[in-house]
N, C-alpha and C positions, 0 to 999 in steps of 0.2 A: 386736357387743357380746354377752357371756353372760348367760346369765340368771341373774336375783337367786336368792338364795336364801332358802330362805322360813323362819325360825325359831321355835320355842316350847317352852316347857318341855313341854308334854304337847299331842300332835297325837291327835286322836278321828279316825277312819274313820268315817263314817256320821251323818248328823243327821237320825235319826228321833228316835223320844221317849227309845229307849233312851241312843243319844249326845250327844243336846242334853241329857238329865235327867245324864250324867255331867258334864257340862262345867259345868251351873251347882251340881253338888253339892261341884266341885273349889274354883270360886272361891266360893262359899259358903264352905269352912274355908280356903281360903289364897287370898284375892283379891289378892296379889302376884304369883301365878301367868301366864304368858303359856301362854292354853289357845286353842288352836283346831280348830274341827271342819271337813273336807271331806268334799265330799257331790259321788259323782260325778254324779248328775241336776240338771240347769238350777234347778231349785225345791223347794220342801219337798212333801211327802208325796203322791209319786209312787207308792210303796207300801205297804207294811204300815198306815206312820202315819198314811197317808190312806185304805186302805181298808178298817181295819175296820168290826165292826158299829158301834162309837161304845158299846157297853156298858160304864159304869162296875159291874164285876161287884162282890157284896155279897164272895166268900172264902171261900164254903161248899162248893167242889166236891172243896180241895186237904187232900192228908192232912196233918196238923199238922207233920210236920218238914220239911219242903218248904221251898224258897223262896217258892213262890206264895204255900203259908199264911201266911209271912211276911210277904210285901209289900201282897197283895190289898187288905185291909182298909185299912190304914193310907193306900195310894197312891188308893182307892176317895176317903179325905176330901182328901187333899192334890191333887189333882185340881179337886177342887169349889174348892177356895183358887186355882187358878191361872185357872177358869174366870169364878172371880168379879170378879176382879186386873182381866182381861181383858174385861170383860162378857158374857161367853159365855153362851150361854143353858143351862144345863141342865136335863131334862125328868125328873122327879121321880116317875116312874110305877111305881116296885118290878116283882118278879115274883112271878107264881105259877110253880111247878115242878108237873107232874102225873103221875099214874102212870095207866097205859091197863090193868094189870094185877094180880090177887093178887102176885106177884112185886115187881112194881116198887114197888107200895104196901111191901113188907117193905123195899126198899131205901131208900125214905124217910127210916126211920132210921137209915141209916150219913151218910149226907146231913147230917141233921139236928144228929145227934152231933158231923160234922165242924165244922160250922158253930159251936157252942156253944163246940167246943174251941177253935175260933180267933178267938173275940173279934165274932163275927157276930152281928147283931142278928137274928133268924128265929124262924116261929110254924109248928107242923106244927097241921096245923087240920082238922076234918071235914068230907067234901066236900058239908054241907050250908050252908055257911059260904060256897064256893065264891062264889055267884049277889052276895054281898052285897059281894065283893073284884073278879071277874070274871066276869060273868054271861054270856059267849060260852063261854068252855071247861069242860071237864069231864075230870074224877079218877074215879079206883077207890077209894072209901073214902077217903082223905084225900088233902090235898095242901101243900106249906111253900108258906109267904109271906115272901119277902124286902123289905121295908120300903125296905132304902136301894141298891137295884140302880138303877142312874136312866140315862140317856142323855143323850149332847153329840154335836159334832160332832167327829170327829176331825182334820181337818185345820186347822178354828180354834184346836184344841190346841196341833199339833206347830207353827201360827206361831206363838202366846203365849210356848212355851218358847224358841224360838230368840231372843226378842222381850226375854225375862227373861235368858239367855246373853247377849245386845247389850249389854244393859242396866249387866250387872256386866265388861263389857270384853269380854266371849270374842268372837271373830272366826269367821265361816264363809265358805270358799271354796266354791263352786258347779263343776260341769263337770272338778271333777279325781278323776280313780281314781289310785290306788296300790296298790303290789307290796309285800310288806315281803320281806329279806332279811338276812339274820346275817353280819356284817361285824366280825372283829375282838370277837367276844363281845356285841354291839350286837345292837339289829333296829334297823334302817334304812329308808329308802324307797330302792326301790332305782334310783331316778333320782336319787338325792340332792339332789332338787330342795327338801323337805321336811325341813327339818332339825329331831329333837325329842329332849330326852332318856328322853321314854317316850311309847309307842305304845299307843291303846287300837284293837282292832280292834273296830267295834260296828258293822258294816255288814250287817246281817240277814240276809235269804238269802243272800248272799256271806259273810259274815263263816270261812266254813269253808273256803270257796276261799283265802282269805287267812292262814288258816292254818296249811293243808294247808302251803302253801309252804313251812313251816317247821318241818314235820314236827309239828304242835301238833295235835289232835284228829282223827289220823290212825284211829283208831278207829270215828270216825265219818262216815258217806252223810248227802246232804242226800236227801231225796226230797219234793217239793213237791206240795201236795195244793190243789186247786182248789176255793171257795168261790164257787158260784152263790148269788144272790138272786133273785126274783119280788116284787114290790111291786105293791101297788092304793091308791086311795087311802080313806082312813080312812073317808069318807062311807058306802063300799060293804063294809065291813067295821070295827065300830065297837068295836074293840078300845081299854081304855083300861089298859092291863097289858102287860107282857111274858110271855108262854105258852112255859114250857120243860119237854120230856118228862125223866122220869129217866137221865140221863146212862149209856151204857156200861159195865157194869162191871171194862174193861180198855181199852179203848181211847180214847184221847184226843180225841174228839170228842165233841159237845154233842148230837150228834142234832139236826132238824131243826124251826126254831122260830118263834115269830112274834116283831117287835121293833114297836115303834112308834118314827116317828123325828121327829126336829122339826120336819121339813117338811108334816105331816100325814099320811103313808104308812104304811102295812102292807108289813112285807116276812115273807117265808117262806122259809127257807133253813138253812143253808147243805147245798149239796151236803161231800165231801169226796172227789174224784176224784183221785187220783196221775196226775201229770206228768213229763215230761222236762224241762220249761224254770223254771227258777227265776223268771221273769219270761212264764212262758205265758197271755199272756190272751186269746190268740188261737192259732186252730190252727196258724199258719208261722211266728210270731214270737216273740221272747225267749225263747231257748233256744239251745245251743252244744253244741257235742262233747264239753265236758269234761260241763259240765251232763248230758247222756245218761248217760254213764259212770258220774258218782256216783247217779245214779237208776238206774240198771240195778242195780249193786251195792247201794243199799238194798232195792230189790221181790226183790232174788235172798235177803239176809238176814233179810228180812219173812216171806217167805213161807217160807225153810226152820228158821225159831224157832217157839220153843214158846212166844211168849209169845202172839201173835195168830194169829187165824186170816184169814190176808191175802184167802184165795177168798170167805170171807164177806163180808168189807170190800166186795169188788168185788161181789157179790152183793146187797147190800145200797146199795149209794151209786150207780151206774150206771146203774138205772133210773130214779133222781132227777133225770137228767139231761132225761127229756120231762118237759113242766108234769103231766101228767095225774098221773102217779104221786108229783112232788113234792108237789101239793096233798091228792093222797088219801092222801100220810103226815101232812101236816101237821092234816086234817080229823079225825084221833083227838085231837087237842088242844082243835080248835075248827070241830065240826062242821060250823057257818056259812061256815065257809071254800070249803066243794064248789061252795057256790053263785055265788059268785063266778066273772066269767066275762072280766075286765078285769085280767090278770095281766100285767104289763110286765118285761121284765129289766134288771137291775141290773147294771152293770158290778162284772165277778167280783172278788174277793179270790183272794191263795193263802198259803196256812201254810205257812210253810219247817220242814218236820218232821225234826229230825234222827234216824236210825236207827242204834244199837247194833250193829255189824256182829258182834259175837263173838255175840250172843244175839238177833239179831232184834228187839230192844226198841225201841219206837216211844218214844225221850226224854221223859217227861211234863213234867220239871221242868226249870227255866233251869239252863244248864251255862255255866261260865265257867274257862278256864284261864291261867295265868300262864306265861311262858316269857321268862326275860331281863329285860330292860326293856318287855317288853308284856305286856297283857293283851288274852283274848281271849274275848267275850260269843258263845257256838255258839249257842245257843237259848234263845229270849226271845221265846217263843207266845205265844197267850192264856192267862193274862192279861197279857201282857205291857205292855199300851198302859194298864193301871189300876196296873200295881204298878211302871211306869216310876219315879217320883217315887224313891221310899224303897231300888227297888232300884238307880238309878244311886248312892244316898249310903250302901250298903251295899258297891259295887264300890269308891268312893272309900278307905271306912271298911277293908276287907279287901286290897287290891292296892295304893291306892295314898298309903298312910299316910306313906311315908318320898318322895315325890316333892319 
């Protein structure tokens, strides 16, 4: 006997938050639709969507025409909505942001500014005000207060959505990868086992693999960057805030921070080390020849652009890698932290960071292209897991109006 063939009007690659948020944004405006998402791992959020920090970020990092500024905000409360659907606990703690320096104290206010500009609730406040919001860390002359930064779990997320997708019909298959191919002016799957009149490719760090295939964001190298944590638990560091240093001013990293989480833990983190394995969470495994290839090609156009200075990077994120140096960067935020002696690791995260190959540019912002009958989501960082909501019903609203 052959095998069935499996049909839908719009087949999703990928059911993280970003693919499950497209599929219920689709049957939200045309619930006659037959949507469904495959996800090649056994279970939901085996990565991104299971391992991020869990931060519903406030919106103030991203410059106003951005997508992030767009989505952050908005997906920050529609989150708290699907959290609460769900019963999910969410943990209401805000941040403080600090500056260790005259400098970064001046960079406050571009921060600050951002923030205002895109619809963000935030207070820049003097750092004698500190002790009365969070009485562990300390600023140079001031520091902002983000009121509605708060924390959930990520992976009782990405099940609620798949949960809310069930709900209104959509269908997810488990254990199946696909190829797409252009057949006849078509993309296709190219076992044609998968038969759909439009294809969205939202498969995260693969999603450019899938692409590539099709000659579609041939432009761009994935090069995947590693996120360590360190956790203790809250008793022995009694942080009741989130502690974030003033962010890079070109590079897409948060810098190194403290979170609290709803287990009662302190973590400290993240590294950002470059990888060869889009899936490397361990030294031998998850990673591939092609994977090499396009990370060779991003660190080769990283490092020969003008936009970063890639030896720095490595000069700065690599010694992060022993505890000692990780906590005595984090200890300029919350001095209390040095003493701490009970530091555990956390199973890593990695940022699928895509690279600009003509300019060396480290992608800040969500890229998404259109080719044929698909659509295809390249990058969808952080904040990717808080502006999921508004931006899977923006790809609907922009790509796939006429489906």
């Amino acid at each position: 006997m052959g095998r069935t063939n499996i049909e839908s009007d719009v087949l999703i690659i990928g059911a993280g938050v970003v693919g499950l948020s497209i599929g219920i944004a689709l049957l939200e405006a045309k619930p006659h639709l037959k949507v469904m998402v495959v996800e090649k791992e056994p279970e939901l959020g085996r990565h991104a969507s299971g391992r991020n920090s869990g931060v519903l970020h406030a919106g103030f990092y991203y410059t106003p025409e951005s997508l992030k500024a767009k989505f952050c905000r908005e997906g920050n409360q529609q989150l708290r909505l699907i959290a609460k659907k769900y019963n999910i606990p969410v943990h209401e703690v805000g941040k403080v942001v600090v500056a260790k320096s005259h400098e970064e104290n001046l960079r406050l206010n571009q921060l600050f500014e951002r923030g205002v500009t895109n619809g963000v609730e935030l207070e820049i406040l003097d750092e004698s005000l500190l002790s009365k919001i969070e009485p562990l860390a300390r600023t140079h002359t001031r520091f902002i207060w983000s009121p509605t930064t708060a924390v959930s779990d990520p992976k009782s997320i990405v099940l609620a959505l798949s949960k809310e997708f069930n709900s209104m019909g959509g269908l997810i298959n488990f254990g199946v990868e696909l190829n797409l191919v252009e057949k006849s002016g078509e993309i296709v799957d190219s076992s044609f086992r998968y038969l759909a009149k439009t294809v969205v490719n939202a498969a995260g760090a693969h999603a450019d693999r899938i692409s590539r295939d099709l000659n579609v964001g041939t432009e761009y190298a994935m090069l995947p960057f590693m996120g360590t944590y360190r956790l203790t638990d809250k008793t022995k560091l009694p942080l009741t805030r989130l502690v974030y240093p003033v962010p890079h001013p070109v590079n897409p990293f948060l810098g190194v921070h403290f979170t609290v989480t709803l287990e009662g833990h302190v973590k400290i983190g993240p590294t950002a080390i470059p990888l060869l394995g889009r899936e490397q969470y361990s030294l031998f495994t998850g990673w591939s020849g092609s994977d090499i290839t396009q990370a060779l090609k991003g660190t080769k156009a990283l490092a020969q652009g003008q936009v970063h200075n890639f030896a720095a990077i490595l000069q700065s994120e690599l010694p992060k890698l022993l505890l000692r140096n990780l906590v005595k960067e984090a200890a300029f935020l919350v001095p209390k932290a040095i003493e701490v002696l009970d530091w555990q690791r956390k199973p890593p995260g990695i940022r699928s960071q895509l690279v600009h190959l003509p300019s060396g540019r480290l992608e800040q912002d969500f890229v998404v292209k259109q080719y044929l009958n698909s659509v295809h989501v390249l990058n969808a960082v952080s904040p990717g897991w808080t502006s999921s909501i508004p931006f899977g019903k923006w790809i609907v609203d922009q790509f796939l109006a006429k489906v």
